[in-house]
N, CA, C and O atoms as a Tinker XYZ file with bonds, in Angstrom:
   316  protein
     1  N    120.615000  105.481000   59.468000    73     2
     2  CA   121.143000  104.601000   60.486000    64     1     3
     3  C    120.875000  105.165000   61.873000    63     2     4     5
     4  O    120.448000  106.277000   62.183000    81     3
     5  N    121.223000  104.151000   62.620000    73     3     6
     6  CA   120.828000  104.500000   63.790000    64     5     7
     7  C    121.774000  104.831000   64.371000    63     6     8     9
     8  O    122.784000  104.143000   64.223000    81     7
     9  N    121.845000  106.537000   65.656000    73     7    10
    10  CA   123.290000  106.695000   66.091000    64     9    11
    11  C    123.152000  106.336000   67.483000    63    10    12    13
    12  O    122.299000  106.767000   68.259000    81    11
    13  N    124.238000  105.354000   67.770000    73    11    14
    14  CA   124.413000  104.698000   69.200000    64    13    15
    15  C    124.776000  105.800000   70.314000    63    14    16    17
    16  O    125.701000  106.612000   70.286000    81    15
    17  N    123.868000  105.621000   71.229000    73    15    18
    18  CA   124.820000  106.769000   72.133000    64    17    19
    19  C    125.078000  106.537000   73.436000    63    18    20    21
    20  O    124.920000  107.345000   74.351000    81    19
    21  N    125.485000  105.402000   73.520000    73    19    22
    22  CA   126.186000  105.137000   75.108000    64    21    23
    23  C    125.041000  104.639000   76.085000    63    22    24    25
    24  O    123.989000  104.189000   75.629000    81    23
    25  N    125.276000  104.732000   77.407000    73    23    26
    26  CA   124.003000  104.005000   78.486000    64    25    27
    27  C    122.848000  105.019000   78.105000    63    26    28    29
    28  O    122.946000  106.231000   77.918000    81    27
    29  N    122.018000  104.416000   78.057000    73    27    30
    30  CA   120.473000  104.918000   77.704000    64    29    31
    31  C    120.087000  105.642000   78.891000    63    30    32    33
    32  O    119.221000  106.516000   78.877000    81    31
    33  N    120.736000  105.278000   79.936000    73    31    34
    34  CA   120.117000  106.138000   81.631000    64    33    35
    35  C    120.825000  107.314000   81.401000    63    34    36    37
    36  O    120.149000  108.340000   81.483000    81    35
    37  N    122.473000  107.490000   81.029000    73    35    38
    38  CA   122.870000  108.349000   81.436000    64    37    39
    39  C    122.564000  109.349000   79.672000    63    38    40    41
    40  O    122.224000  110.523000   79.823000    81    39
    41  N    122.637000  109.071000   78.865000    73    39    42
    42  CA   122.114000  109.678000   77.881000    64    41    43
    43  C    121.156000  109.614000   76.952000    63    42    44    45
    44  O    121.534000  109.449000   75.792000    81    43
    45  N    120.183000  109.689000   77.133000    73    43    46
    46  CA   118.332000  109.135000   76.861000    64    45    47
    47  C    118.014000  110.008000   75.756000    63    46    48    49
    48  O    118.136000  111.196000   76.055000    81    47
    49  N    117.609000  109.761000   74.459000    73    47    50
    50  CA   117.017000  110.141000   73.627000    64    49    51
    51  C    115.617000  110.304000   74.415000    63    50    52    53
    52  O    115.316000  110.078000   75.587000    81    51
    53  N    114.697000  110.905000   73.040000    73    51    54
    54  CA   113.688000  111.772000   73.407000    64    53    55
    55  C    112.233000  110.175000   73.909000    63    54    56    57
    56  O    111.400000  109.916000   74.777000    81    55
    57  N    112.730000  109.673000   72.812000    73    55    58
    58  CA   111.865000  108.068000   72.686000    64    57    59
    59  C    112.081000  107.071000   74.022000    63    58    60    61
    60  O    111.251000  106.370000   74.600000    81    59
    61  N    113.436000  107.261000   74.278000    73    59    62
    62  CA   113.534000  106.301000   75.027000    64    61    63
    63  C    113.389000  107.107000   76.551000    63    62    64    65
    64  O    113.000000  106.377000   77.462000    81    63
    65  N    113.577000  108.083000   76.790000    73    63    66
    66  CA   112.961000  109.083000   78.681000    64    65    67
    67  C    111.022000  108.705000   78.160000    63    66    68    69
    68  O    110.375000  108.136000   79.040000    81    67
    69  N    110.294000  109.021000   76.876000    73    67    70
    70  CA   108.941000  108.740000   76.792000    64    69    71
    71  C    108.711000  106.983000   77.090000    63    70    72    73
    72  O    107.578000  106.905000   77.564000    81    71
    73  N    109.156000  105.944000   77.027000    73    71    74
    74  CA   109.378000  104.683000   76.816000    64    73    75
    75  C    109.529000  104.342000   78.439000    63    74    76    77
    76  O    108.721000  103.588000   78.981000    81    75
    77  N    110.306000  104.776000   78.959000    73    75    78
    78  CA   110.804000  104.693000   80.857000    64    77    79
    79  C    109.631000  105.455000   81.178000    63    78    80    81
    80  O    109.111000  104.743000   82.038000    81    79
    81  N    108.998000  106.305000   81.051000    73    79    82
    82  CA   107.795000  107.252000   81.727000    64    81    83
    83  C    106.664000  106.177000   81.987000    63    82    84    85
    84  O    106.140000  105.838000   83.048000    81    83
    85  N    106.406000  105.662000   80.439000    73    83    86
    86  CA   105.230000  105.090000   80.226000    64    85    87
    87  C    105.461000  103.554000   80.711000    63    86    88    89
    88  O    104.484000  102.855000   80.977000    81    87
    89  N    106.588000  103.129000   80.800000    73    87    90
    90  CA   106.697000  101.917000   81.598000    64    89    91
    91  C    106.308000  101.817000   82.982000    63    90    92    93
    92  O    105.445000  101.028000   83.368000    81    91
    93  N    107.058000  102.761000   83.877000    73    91    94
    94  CA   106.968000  103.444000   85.055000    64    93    95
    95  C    105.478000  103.826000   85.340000    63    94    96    97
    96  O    104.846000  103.072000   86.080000    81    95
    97  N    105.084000  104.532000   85.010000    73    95    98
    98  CA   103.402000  104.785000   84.811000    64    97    99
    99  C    102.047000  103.591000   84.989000    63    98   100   101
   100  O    101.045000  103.458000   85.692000    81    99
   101  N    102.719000  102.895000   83.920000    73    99   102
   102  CA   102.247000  101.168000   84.068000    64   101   103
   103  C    102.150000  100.586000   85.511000    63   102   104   105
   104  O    101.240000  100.240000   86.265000    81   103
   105  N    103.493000  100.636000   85.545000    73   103   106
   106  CA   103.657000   99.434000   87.197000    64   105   107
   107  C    103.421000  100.498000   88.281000    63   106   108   109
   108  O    102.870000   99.946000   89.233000    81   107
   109  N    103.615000  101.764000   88.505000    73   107   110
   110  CA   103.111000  101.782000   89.375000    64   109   111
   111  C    101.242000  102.100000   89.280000    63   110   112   113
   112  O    100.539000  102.201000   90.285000    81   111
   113  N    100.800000  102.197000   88.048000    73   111   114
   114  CA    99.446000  101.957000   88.360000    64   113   115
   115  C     99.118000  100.665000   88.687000    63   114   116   117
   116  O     98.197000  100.609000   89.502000    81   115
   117  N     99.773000   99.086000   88.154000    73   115   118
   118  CA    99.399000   97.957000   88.721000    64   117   119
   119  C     99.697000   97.580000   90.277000    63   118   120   121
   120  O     99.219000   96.828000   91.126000    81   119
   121  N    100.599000   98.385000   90.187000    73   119   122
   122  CA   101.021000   98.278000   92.012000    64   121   123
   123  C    100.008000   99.031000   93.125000    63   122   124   125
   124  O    100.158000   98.872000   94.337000    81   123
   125  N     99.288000   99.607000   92.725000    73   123   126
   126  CA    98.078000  100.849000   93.161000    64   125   127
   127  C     97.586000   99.953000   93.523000    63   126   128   129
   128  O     97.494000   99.467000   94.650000    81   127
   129  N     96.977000   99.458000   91.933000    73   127   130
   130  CA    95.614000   98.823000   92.342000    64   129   131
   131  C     95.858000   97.537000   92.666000    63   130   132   133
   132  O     94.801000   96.906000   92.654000    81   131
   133  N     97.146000   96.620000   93.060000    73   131   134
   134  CA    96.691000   95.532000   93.683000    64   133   135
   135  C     96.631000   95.591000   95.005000    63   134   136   137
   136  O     96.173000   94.733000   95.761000    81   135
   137  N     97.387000   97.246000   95.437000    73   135   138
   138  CA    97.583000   97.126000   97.092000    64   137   139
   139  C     96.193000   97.810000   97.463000    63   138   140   141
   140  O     95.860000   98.097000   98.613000    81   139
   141  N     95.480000   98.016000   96.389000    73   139   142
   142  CA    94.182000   98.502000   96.749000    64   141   143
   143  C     93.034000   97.735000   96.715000    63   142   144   145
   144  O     91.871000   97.967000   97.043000    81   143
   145  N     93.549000   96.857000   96.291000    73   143   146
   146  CA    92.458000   95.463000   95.796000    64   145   147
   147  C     91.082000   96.517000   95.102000    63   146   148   149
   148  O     89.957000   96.869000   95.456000    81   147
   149  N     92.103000   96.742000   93.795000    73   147   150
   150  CA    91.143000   97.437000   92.726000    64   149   151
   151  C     90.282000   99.036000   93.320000    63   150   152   153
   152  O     89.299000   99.489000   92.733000    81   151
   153  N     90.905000   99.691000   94.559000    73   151   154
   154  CA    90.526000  100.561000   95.026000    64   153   155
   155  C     89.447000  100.681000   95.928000    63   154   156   157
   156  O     88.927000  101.758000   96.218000    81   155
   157  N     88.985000   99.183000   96.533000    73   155   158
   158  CA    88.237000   99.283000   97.214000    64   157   159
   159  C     88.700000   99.118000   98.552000    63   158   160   161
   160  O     87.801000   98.991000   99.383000    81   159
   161  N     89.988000   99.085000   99.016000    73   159   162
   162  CA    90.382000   99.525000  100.293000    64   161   163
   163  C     91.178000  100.734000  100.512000    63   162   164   165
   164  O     91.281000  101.271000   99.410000    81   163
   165  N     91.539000  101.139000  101.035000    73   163   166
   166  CA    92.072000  102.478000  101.035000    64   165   167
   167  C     93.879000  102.460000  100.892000    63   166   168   169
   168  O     94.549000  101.500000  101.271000    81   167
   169  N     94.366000  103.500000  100.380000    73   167   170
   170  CA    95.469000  103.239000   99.599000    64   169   171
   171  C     96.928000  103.396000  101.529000    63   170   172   173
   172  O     98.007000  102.889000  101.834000    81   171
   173  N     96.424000  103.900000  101.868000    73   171   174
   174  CA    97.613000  104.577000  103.263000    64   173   175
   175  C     96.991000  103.660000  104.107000    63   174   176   177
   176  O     96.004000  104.125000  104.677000    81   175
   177  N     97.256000  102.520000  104.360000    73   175   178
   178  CA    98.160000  101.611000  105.170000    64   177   179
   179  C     99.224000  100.979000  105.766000    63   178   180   181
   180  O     99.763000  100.222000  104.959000    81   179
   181  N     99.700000  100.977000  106.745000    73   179   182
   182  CA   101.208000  100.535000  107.572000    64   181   183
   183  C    101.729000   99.279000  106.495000    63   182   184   185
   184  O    102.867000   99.158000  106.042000    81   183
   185  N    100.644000   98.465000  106.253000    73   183   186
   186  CA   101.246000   97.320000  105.435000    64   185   187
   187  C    101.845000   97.559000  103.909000    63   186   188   189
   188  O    102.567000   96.954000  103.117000    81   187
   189  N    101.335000   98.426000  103.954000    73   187   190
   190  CA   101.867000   99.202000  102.098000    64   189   191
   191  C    103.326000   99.825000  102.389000    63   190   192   193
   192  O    103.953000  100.154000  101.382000    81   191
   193  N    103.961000  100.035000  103.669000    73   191   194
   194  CA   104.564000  101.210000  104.071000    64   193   195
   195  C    105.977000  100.642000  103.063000    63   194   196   197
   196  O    106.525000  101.742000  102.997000    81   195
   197  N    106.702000   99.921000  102.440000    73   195   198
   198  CA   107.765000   99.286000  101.492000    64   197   199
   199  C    107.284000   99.266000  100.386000    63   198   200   201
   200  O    108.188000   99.401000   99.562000    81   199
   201  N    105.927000   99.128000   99.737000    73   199   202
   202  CA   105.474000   99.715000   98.549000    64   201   203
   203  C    105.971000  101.025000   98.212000    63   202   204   205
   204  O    106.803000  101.205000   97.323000    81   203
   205  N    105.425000  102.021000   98.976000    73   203   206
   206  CA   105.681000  103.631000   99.127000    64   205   207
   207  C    106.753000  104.168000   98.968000    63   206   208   209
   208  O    106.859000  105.323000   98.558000    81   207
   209  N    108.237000  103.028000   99.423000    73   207   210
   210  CA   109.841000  103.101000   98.947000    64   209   211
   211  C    110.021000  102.630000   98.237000    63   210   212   213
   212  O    111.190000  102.659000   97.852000    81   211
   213  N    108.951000  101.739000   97.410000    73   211   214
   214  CA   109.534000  101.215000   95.879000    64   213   215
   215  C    109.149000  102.364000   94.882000    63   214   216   217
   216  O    109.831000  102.590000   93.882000    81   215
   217  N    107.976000  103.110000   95.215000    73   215   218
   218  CA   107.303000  104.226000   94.435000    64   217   219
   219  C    108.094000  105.246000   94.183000    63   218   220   221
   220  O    108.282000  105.754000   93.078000    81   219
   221  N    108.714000  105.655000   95.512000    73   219   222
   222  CA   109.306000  106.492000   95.613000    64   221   223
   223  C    110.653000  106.342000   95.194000    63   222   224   225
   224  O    111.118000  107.326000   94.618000    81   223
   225  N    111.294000  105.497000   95.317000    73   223   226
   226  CA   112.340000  105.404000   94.565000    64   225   227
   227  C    112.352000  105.212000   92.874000    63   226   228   229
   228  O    113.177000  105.865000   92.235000    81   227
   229  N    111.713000  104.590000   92.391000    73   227   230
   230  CA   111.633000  104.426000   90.803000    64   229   231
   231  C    111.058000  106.240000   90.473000    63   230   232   233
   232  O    111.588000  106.977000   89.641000    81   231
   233  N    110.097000  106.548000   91.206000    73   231   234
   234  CA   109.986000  108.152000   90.817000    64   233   235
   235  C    111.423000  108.993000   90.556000    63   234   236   237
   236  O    111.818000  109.614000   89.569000    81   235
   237  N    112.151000  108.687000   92.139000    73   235   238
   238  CA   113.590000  109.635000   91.465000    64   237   239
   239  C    114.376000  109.407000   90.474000    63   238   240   241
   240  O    115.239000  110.153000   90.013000    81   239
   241  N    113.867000  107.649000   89.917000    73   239   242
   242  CA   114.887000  107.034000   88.420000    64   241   243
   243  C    114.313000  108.230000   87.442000    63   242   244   245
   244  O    114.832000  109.285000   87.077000    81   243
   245  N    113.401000  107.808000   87.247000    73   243   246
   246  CA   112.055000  108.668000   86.534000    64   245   247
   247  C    112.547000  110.305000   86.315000    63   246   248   249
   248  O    112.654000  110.863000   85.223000    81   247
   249  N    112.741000  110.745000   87.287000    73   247   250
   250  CA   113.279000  112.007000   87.362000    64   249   251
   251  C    114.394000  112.793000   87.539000    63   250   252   253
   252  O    114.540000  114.000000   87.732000    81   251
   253  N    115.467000  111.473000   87.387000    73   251   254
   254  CA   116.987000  111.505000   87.507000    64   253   255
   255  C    117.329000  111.158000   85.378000    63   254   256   257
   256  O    118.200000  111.755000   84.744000    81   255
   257  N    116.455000  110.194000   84.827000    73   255   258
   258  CA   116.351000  110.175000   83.850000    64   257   259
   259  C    115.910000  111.043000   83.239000    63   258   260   261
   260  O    116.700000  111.204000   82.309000    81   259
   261  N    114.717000  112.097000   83.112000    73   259   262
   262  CA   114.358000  113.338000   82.596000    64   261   263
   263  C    114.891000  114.336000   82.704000    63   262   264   265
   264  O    114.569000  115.347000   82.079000    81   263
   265  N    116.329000  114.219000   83.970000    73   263   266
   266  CA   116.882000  115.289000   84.321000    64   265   267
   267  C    118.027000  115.556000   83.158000    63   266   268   269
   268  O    118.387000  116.556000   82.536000    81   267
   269  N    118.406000  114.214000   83.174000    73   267   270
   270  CA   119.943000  113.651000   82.167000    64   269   271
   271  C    119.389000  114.023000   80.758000    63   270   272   273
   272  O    120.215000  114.591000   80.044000    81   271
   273  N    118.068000  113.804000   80.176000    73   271   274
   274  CA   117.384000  114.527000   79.401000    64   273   275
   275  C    117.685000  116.108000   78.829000    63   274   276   277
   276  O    118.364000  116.577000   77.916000    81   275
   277  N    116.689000  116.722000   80.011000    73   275   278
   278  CA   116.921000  117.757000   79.782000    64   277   279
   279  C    118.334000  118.625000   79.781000    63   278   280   281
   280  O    118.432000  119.720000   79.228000    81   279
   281  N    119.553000  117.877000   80.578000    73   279   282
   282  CA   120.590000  118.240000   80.178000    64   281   283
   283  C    121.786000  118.432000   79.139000    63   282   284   285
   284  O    122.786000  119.103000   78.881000    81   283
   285  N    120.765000  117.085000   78.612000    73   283   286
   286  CA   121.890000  116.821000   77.468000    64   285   287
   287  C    121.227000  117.953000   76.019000    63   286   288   289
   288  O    121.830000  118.646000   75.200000    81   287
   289  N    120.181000  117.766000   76.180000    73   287   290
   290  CA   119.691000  118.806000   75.094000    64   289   291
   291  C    119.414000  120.330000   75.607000    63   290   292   293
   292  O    118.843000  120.837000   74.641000    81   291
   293  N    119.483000  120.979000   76.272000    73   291   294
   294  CA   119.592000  122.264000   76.666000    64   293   295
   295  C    121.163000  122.780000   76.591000    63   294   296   297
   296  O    121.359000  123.965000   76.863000    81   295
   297  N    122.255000  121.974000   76.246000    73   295   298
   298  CA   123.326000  122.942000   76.200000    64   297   299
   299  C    123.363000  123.547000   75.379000    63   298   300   301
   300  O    122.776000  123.033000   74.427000    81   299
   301  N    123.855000  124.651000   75.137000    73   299   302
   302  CA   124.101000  125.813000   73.758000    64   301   303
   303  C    125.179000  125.256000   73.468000    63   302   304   305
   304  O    126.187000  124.830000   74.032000    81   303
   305  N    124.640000  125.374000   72.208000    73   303   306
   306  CA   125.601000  125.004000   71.375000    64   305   307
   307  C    127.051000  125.603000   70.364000    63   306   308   309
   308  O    126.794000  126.117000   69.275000    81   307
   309  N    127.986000  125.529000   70.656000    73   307   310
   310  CA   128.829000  127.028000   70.471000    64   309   311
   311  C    129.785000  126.017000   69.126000    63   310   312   313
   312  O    130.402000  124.963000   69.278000    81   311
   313  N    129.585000  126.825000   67.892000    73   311   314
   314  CA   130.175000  126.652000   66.396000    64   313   315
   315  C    131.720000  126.986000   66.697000    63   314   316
   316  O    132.545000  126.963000   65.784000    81   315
């Protein structure tokens, strides 16, 4: 069976922090390349400049989620 374990953000199995990575990974590669029109304009433009706070913010989910990760499985465990 499967064991339930509460909000998935604040306590993330190993599947589901790999699952948010690779989602995350996704959109912001589609977000790249449409503000790049497939990379043929250059990526640092003023008009991108609210792209760059959407990036940047889903990065700290990204890494606020891997953090909750690594916390929950690094405690020692005391019998």
């Amino acid at each position: 069976m499967l064991k339930v374990s509460g909000n998935w953000f604040h306590r993330p199995t190993k599947r589901q922090v790999t699952i948010f990575t690779l989602v995350w990974l996704m959109g912001v590669t589609c977000l790249v390349i449409a503000m790049t029109d497939f990379f043929s304009k250059g990526l640092l433009q003023r008009k991108y400049f609210i792209n760059f706070f959407m990036i940047l913010f889903s990065l700290i989910s990204v890494l606020r989620c891997w953090n909750q990760y690594w916390k929950q499985n690094n405690k020692k465990k005391v019998f």
